[in-house]
MIVO-242426 format. One record per residue (C-alpha): residue number from 1; residue in one letter; x, y, z. Coordinates in Angstrom, 1 decimal, always signed. Each point is the difference from the previous one (the first is absolute). Layout:
% residues N
+-----+---------+--------+--------+--------+
| num | residuo |     xx |     yy |     zz |
+-----+---------+--------+--------+--------+
| NUM |       a |      X |      Y |      Z |
...
+-----+---------+--------+--------+--------+
This chain:
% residues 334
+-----+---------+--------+--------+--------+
| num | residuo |     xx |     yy |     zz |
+-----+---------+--------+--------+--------+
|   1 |       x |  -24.8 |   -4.1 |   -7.0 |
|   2 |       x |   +0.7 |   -2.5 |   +2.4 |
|   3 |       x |   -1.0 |   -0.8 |   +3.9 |
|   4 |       x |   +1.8 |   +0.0 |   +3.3 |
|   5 |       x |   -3.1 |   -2.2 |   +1.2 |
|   6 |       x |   -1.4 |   -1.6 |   -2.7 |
|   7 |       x |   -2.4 |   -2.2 |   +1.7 |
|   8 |       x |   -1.8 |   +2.8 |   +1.0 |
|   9 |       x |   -1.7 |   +0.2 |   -3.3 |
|  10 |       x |   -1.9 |   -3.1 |   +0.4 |
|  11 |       x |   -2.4 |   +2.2 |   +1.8 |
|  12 |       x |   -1.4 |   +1.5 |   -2.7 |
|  13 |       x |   -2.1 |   -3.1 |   -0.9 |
|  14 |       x |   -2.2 |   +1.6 |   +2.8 |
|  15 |       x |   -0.6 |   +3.3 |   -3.1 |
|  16 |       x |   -2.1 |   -2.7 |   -2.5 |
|  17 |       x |   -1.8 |   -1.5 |   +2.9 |
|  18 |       x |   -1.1 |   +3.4 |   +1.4 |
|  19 |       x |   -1.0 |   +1.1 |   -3.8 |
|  20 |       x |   -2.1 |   -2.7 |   -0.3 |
|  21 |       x |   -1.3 |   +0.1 |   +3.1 |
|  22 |       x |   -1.1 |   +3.2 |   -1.4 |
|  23 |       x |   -1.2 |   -0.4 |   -2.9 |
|  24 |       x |   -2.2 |   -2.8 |   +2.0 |
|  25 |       x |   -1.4 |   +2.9 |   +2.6 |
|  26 |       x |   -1.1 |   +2.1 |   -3.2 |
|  27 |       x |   -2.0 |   -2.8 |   -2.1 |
|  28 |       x |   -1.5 |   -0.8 |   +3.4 |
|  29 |       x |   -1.1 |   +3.5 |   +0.8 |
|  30 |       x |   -1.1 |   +0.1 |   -3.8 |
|  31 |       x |   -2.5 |   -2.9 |   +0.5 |
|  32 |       x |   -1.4 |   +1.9 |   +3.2 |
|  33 |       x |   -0.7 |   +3.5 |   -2.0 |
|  34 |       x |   -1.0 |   -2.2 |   -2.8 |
|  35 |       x |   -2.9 |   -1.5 |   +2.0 |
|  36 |       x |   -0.8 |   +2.8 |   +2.2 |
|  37 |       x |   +0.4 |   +3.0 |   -2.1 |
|  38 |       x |   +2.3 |   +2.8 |   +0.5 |
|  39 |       x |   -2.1 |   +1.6 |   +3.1 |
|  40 |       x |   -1.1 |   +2.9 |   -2.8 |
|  41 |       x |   +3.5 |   +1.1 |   -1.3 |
|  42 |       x |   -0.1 |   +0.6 |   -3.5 |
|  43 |       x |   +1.6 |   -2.2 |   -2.5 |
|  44 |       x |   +2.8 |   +2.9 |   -0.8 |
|  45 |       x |   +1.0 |   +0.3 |   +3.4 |
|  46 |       x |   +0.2 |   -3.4 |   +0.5 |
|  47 |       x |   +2.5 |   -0.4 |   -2.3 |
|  48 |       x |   +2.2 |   +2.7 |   +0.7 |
|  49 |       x |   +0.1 |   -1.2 |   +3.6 |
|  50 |       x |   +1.0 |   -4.0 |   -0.9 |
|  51 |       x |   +3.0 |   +1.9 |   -2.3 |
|  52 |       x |   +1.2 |   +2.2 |   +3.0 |
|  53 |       x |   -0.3 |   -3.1 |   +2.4 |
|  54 |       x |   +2.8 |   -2.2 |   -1.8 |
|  55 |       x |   +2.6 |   +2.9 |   -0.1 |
|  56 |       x |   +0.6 |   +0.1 |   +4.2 |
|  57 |       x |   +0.2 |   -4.3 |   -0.2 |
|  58 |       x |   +2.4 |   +0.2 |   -2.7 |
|  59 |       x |   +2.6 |   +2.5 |   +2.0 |
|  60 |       x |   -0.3 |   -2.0 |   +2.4 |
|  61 |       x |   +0.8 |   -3.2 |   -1.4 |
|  62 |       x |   +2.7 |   +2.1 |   -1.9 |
|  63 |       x |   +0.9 |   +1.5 |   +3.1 |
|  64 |       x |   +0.4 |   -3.9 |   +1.7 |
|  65 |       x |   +2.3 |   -1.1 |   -3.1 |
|  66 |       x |   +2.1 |   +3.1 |   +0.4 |
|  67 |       x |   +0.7 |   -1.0 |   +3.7 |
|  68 |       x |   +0.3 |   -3.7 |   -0.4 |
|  69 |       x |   +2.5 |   +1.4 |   -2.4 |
|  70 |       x |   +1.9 |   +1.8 |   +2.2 |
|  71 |       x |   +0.1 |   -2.4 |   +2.5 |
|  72 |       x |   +2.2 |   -2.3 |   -1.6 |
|  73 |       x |   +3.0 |   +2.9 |   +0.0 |
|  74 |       x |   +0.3 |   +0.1 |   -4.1 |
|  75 |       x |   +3.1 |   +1.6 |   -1.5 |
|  76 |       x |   +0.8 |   +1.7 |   -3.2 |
|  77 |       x |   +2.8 |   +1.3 |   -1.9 |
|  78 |       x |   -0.7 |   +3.9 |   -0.4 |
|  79 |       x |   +1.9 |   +2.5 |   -1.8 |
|  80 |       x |   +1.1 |   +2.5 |   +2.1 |
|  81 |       x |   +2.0 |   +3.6 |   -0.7 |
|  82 |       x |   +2.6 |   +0.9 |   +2.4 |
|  83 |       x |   +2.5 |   +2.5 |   -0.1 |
|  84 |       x |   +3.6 |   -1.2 |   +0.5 |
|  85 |       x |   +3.6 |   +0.4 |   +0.1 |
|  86 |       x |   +2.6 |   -2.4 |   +0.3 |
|  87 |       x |   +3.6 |   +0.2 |   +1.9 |
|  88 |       x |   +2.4 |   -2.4 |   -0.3 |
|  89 |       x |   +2.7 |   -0.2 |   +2.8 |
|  90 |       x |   +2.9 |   -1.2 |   -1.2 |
|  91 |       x |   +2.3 |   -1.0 |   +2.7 |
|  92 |       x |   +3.7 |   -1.0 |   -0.2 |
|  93 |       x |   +1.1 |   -3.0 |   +1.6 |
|  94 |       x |   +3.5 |   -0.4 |   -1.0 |
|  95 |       x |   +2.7 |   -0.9 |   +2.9 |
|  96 |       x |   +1.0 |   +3.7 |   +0.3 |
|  97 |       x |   -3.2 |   +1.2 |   +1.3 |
|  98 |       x |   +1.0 |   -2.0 |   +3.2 |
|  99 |       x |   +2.2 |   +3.1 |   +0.8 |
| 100 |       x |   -0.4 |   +1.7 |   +3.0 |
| 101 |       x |   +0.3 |   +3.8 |   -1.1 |
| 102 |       x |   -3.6 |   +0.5 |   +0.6 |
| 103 |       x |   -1.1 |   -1.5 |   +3.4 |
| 104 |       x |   -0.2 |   -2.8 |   +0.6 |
| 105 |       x |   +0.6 |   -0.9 |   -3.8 |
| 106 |       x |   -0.9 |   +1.3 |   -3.6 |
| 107 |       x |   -2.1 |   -3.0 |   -0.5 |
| 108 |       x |   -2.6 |   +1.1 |   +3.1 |
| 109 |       x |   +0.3 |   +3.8 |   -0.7 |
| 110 |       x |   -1.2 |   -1.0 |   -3.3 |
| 111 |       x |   -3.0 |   -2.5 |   +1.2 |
| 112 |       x |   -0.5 |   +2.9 |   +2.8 |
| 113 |       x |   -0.4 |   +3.2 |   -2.7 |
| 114 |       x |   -2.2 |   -2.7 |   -2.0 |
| 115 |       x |   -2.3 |   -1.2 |   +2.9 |
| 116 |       x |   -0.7 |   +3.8 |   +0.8 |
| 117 |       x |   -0.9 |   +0.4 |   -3.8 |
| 118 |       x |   -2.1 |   -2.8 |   -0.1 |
| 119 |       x |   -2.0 |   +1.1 |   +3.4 |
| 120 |       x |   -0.7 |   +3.3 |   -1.3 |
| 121 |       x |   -1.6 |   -0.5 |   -3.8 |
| 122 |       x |   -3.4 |   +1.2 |   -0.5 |
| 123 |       x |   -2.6 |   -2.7 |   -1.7 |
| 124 |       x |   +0.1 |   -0.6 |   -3.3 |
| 125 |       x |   +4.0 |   -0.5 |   -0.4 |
| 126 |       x |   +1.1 |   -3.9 |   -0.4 |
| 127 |       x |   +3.6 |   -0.2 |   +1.2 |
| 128 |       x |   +2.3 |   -3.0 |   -1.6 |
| 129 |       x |   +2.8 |   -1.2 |   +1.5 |
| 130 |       x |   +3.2 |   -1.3 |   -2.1 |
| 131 |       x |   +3.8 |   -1.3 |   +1.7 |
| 132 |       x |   +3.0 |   +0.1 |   -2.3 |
| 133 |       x |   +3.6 |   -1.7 |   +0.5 |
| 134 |       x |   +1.3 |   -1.5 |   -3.0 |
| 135 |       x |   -3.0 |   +0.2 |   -1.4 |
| 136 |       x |   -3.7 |   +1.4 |   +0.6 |
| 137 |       x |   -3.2 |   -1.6 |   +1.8 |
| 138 |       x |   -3.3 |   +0.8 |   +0.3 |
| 139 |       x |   -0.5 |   -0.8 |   +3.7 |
| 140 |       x |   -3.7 |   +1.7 |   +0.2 |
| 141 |       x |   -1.9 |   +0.9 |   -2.7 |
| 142 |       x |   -1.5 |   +3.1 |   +0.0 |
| 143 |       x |   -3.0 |   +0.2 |   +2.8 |
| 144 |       x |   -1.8 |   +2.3 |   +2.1 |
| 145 |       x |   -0.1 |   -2.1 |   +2.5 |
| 146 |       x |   +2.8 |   +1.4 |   +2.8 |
| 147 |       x |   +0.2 |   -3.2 |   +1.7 |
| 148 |       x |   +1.6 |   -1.9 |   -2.7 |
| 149 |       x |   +1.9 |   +2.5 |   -1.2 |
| 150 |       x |   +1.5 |   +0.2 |   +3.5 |
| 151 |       x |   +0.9 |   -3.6 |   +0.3 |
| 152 |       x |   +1.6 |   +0.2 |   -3.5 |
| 153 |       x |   +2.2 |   +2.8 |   +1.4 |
| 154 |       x |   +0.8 |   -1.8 |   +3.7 |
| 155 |       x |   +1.5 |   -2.7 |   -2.0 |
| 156 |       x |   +2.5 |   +1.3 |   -2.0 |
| 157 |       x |   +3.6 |   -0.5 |   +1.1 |
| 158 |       x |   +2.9 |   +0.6 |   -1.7 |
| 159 |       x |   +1.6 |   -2.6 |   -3.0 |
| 160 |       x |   +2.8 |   +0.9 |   -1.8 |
| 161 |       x |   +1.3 |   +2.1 |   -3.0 |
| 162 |       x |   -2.0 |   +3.1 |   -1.3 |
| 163 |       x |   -1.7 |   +0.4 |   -3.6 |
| 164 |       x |   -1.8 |   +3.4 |   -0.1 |
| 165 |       x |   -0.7 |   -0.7 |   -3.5 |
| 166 |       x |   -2.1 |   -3.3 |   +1.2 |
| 167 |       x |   -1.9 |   +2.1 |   +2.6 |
| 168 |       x |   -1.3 |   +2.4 |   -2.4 |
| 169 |       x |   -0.6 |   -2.5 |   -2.5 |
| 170 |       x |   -2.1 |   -2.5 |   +2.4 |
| 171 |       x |   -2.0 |   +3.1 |   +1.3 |
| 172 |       x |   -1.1 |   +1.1 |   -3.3 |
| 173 |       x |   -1.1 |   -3.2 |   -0.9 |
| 174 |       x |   -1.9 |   -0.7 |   +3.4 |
| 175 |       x |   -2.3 |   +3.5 |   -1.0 |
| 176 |       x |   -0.5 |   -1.4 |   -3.8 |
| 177 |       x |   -1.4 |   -3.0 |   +1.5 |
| 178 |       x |   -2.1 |   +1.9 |   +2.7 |
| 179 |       x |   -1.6 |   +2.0 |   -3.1 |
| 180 |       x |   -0.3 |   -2.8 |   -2.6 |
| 181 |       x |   -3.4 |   -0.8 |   -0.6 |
| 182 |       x |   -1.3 |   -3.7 |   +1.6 |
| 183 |       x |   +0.7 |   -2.3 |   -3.2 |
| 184 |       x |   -2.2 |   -3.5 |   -1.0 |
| 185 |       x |   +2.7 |   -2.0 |   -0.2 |
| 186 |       x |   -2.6 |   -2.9 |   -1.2 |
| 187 |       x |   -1.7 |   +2.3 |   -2.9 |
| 188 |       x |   +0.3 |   -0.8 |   -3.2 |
| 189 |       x |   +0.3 |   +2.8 |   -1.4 |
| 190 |       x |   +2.5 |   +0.9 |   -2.9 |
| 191 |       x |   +3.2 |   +0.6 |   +1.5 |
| 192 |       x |   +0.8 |   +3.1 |   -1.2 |
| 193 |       x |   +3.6 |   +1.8 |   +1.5 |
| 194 |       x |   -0.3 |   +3.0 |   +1.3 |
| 195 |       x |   +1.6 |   +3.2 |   -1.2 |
| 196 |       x |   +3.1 |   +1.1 |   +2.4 |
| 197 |       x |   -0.7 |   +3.2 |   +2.0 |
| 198 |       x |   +0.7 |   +2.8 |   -0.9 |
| 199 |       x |   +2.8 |   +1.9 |   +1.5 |
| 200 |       x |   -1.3 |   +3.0 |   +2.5 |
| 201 |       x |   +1.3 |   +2.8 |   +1.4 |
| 202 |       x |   +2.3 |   +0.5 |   +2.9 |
| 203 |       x |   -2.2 |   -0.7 |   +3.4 |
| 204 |       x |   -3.4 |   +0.5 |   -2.4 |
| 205 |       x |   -0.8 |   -3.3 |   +1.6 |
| 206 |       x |   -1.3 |   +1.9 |   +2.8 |
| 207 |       x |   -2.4 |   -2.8 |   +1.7 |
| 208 |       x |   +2.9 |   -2.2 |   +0.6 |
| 209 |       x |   +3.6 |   +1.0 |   +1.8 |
| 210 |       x |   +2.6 |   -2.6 |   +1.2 |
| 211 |       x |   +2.2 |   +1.1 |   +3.5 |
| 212 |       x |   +3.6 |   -2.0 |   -0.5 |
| 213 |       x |   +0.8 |   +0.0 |   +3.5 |
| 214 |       x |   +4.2 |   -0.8 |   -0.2 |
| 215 |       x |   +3.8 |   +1.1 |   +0.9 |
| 216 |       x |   -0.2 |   +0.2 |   -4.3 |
| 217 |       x |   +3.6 |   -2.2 |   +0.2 |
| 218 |       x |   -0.4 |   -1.8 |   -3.0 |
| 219 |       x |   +1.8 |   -3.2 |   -0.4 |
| 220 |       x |   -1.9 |   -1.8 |   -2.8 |
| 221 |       x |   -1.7 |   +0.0 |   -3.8 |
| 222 |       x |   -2.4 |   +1.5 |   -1.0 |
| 223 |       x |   +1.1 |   +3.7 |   -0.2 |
| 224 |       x |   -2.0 |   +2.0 |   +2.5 |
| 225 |       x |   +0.2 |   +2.9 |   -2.0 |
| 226 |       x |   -1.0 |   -2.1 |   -3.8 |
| 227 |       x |   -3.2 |   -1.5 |   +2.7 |
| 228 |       x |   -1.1 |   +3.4 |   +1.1 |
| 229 |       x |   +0.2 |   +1.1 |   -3.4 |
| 230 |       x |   -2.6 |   -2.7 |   -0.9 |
| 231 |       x |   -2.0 |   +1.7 |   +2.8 |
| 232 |       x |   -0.2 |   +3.2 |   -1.5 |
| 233 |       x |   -1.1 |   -1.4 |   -3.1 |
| 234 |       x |   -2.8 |   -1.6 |   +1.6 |
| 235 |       x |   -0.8 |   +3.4 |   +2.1 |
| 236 |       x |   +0.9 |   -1.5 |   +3.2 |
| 237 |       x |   +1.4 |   +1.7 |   +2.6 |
| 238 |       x |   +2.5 |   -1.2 |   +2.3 |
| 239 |       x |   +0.8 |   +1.9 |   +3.4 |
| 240 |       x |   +3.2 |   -1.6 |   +0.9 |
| 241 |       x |   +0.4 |   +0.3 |   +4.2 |
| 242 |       x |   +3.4 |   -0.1 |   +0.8 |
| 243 |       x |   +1.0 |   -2.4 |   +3.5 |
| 244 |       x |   +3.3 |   +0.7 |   +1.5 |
| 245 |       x |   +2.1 |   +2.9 |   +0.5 |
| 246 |       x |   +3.5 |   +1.4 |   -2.6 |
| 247 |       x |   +2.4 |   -1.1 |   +2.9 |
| 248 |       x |   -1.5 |   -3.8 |   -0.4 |
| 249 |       x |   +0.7 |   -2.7 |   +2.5 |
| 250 |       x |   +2.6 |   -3.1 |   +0.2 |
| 251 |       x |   -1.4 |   -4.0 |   -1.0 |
| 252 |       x |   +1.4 |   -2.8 |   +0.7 |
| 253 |       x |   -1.0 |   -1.9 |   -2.9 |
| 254 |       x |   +1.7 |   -4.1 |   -0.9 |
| 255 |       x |   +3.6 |   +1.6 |   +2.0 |
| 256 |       x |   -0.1 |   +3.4 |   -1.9 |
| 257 |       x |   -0.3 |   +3.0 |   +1.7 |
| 258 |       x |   -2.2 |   +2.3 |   -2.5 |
| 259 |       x |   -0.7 |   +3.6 |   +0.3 |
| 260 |       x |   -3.5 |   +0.9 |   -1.1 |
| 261 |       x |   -1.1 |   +3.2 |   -1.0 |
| 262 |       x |   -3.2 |   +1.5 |   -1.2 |
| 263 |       x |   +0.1 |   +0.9 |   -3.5 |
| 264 |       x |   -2.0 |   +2.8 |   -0.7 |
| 265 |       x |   +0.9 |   +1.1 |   -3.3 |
| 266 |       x |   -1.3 |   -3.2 |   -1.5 |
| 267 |       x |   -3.8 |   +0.7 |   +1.9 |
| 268 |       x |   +0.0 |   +4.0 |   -0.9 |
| 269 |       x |   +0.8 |   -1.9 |   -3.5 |
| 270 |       x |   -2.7 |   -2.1 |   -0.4 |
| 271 |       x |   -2.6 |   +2.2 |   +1.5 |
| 272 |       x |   +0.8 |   +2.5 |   -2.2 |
| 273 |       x |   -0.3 |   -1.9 |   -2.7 |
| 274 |       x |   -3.4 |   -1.2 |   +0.6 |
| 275 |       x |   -1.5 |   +3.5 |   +1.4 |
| 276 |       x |   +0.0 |   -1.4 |   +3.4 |
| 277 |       x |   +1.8 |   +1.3 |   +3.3 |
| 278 |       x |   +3.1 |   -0.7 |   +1.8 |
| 279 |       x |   -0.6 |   -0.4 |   +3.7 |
| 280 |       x |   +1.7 |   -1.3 |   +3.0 |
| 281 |       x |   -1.5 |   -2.5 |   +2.6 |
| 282 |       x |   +0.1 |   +2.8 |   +2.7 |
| 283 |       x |   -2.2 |   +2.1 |   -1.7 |
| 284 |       x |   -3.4 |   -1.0 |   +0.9 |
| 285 |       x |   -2.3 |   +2.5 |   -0.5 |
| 286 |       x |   +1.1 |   -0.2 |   -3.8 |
| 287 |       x |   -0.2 |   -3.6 |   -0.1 |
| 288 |       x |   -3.6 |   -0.2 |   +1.4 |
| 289 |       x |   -0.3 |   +2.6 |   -2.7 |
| 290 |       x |   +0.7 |   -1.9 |   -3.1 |
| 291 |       x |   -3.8 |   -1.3 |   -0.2 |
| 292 |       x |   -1.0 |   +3.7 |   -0.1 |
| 293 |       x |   +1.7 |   -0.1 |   -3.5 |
| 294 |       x |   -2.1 |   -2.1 |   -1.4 |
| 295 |       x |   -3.3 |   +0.1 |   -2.2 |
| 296 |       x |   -1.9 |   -2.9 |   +1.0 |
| 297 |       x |   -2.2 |   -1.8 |   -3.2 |
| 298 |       x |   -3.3 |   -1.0 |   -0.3 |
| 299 |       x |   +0.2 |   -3.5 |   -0.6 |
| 300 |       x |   -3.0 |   -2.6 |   -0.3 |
| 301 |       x |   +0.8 |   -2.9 |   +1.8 |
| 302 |       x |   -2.0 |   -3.4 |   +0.4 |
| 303 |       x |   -1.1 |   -1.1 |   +3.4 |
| 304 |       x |   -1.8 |   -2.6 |   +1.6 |
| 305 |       x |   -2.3 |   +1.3 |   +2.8 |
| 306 |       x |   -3.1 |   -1.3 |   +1.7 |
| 307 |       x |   -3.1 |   +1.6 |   -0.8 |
| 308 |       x |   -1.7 |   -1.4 |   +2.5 |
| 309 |       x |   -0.9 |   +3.6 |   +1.7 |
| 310 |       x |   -1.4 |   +0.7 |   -3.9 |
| 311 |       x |   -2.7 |   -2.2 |   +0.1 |
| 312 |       x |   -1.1 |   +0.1 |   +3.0 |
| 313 |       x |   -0.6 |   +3.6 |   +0.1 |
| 314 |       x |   -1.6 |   -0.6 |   -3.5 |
| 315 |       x |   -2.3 |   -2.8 |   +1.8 |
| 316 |       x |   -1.1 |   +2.6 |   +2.9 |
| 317 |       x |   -0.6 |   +2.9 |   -2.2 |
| 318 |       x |   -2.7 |   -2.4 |   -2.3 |
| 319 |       x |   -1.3 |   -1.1 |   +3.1 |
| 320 |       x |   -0.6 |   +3.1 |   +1.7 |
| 321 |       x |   -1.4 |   +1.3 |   -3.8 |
| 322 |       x |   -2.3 |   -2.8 |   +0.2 |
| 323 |       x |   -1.4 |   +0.3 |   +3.1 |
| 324 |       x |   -0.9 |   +3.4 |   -0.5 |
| 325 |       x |   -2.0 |   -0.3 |   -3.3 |
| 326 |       x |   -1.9 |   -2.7 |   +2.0 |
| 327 |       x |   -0.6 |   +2.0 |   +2.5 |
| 328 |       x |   -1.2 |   +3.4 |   -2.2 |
| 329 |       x |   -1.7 |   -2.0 |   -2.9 |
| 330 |       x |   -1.2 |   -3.0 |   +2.1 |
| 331 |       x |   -0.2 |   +1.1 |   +4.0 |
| 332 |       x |   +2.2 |   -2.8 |   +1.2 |
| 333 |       x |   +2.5 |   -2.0 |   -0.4 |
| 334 |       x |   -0.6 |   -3.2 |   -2.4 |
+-----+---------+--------+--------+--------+
């Protein structure tokens, strides 16, 4: 546990002093009865009332410690179950998705369909985001936080040549890491390696689902078809959202005029494959539908929240126990 306000605590020297000043009040009152009798209350009863009087002064200074407590803002790392499901967008950002088949180009039809599907996932679904060119990058790691996911998407703009294969590959490794387990890097425990996964089903993988958001024109290794094979192994499924149209546009790319075409036989392919769904950027209502496919986990996850609300409703309920056991076995309030 640790504290926002620290300093705060020093205040609870005041718990010691008020106990002894206590304890003080009682020998004092002890002397009195002592030397003046106990006013013809019998022995018996007298003692059962001196027991009952400490319990209301010792809420309350419980009560007091709780508070002081909760003043300083203290924090702790709680375990906490939440039910989740994770998306990874995929997007392609090779040169040909700067093609203007799709107004204004493929590249903003594909952040447009994706900003839409961000804006409209319930809670509990943590949405990833990953670029590929050449090769594939995590851009956002999987969040449920639509801001950043956002900001991850505004920024993409398109590179240069396409790798499918990379895409696929970089997606299924940003939802391994989102489910690993938080690892002490500083134990020293015996290093053990871990067994190698077992291969699942086709799309049994069904809290996790990657959308390849692309014109699917391939230009570079890996294979896109030998990478969505590793998917299905791993039960992933991958919903591959085609951007552009068959008749393709024109690019002027370096001096070479290049006709680009979307390649849909490749993206049935590979969602086939993996027990996932071909689907094309105009369809929307399936596209916000993909999260509907999913079976969200229970997962356990460790989080560091302030408790400061804890305690102090702790430290109200004693003192509000206290004062009324001094007021039914006592008459007041000590």
């Amino acid at each position: 546990m640790r504290f926002i306000w620290p300093a705060l605590l020093s205040l609870l020297i005041f718990v010691p002093i008020l106990a002894g000043l206590y304890v003080r009040l009682i020998r004092q009152r002890q002397r009195t009865l002592a030397r003046f009798g106990h006013f013809g209350l019998t022995q018996s009863s007298t003692r059962r009332l001196d027991a009952r009087r400490h319990v209301p002064p010792a809420l309350f200074l419980s009560a007091l410690t709780l508070l002081i407590v909760a003043m300083a803002r203290p924090e702790a790392v709680v375990s906490v179950p939440r039910v989740e499901g994770t998306v990874i967008l995929a997007f392609d950002v090779s040169g040909s998705m700067a093609a203007d088949d799709l107004k204004p180009t493929r590249m903003e039809a594909a952040k447009a369909a994706a900003r839409d599907f961000v804006e409209r996932q319930p809670p509990g679904v943590l949405i990833g985001v990953v670029a590929f060119s050449d090769a594939g990058l995590s851009v956002q790691a999987p969040s449920d936080d639509p801001v950043k996911i956002l900001a991850a998407i505004n920024r993409l703009t398109p590179q240069r040549g396409t790798s499918l294969g990379s895409g696929i590959l970089a997606a299924l490794n940003a939802i391994a890491a989102s489910e690993a387990p938080a690892t002490n890097y500083y134990s020293n425990k015996d290093l053990t390696p871990t067994p190698a996964p077992t291969p699942g089903r086709k799309g049994t993988h069904k809290s996790a689902a990657i959308v390849l958001l692309t014109d699917g024109e391939n230009t570079t290794p890996p294979n896109p078809l030998e990478a969505a094979q590793i998917a299905a192994e791993r039960g992933v499924r991958v919903y591959s959202v085609g951007i552009g149209s068959a008749e393709g546009a024109v690019l002027n790319i370096e001096g070479f005029s290049i006709r680009s075409r979307l390649d849909e036989a490749t993206l049935r392919q590979i969602a086939q494959l993996t027990g996932g769904k071909y689907l094309n950027a105009t369809d929307e209502a399936e596209l916000r539908a993909i999260y509907q496919t999913l079976s969200p986990q229970l997962v356990v996850r460790a989080q560091t929240m302030e408790i400061t609300s804890v305690l102090a409703g702790a430290g109200l309920l004693t003192l509000l126990i206290g004062s009324a056991l001094s007021m039914v076995w006592l008459g007041r309030l000590p």
